[in-house]
N, C-alpha and C positions, 0 to 999 in steps of 0.2 A: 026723588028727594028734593024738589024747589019747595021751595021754602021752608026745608027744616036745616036748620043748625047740628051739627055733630062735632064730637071732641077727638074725633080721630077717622083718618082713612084707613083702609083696611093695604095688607100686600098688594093686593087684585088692583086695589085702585093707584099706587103709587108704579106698580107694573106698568101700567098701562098707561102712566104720563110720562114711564122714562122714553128716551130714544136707544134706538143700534147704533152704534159704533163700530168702524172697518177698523178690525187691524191685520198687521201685514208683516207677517214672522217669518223668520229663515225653517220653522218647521209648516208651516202652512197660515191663509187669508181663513179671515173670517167675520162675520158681522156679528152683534148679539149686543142686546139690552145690560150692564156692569151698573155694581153697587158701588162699586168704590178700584181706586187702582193704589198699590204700596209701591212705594220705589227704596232705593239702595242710595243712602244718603250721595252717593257722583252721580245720581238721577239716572241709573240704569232700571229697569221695570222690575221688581223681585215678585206680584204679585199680583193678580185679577180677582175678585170676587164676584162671581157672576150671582144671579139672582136663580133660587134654588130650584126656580121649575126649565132651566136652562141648562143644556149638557153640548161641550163641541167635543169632536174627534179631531184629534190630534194626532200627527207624523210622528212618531220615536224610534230611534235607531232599531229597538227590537220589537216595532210594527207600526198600527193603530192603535190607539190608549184613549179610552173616554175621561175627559176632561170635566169634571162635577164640581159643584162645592161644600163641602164636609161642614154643614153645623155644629 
């Protein structure tokens, strides 16, 4: 693509300029590329939007729970 001009990146390409981010929960760590994060107006975390080719497994009292994000 040098020297051509385009009106948009694609996913693929916005994927792969984000970074990973550690985070560090009372149900399990873990690193992975995020869209965006929602919080709980007293700035508690209410939400992660991970990017959709992205899945974590996560601790839950009644086991492991794959953790996706629902378009």
């Amino acid at each position: 693509m040098n020297g051509k001009l385009t009106g948009f990146w694609s996913e693929d390409n916005e994927y792969n300029m984000s970074e990973a981010f550690n985070f560090d929960f009372h149900f399990g760590k873990f690193s992975k590329k995020i869209i965006g994060l929602y919080f709980y107006p007293k700035g508690e975390l209410k939400s992660i939007t991970f990017w959709p080719k992205d899945k974590i497994i996560i601790e839950a009292p009644s086991g492991k729970m794959l953790g996706i994000i629902i378009p």
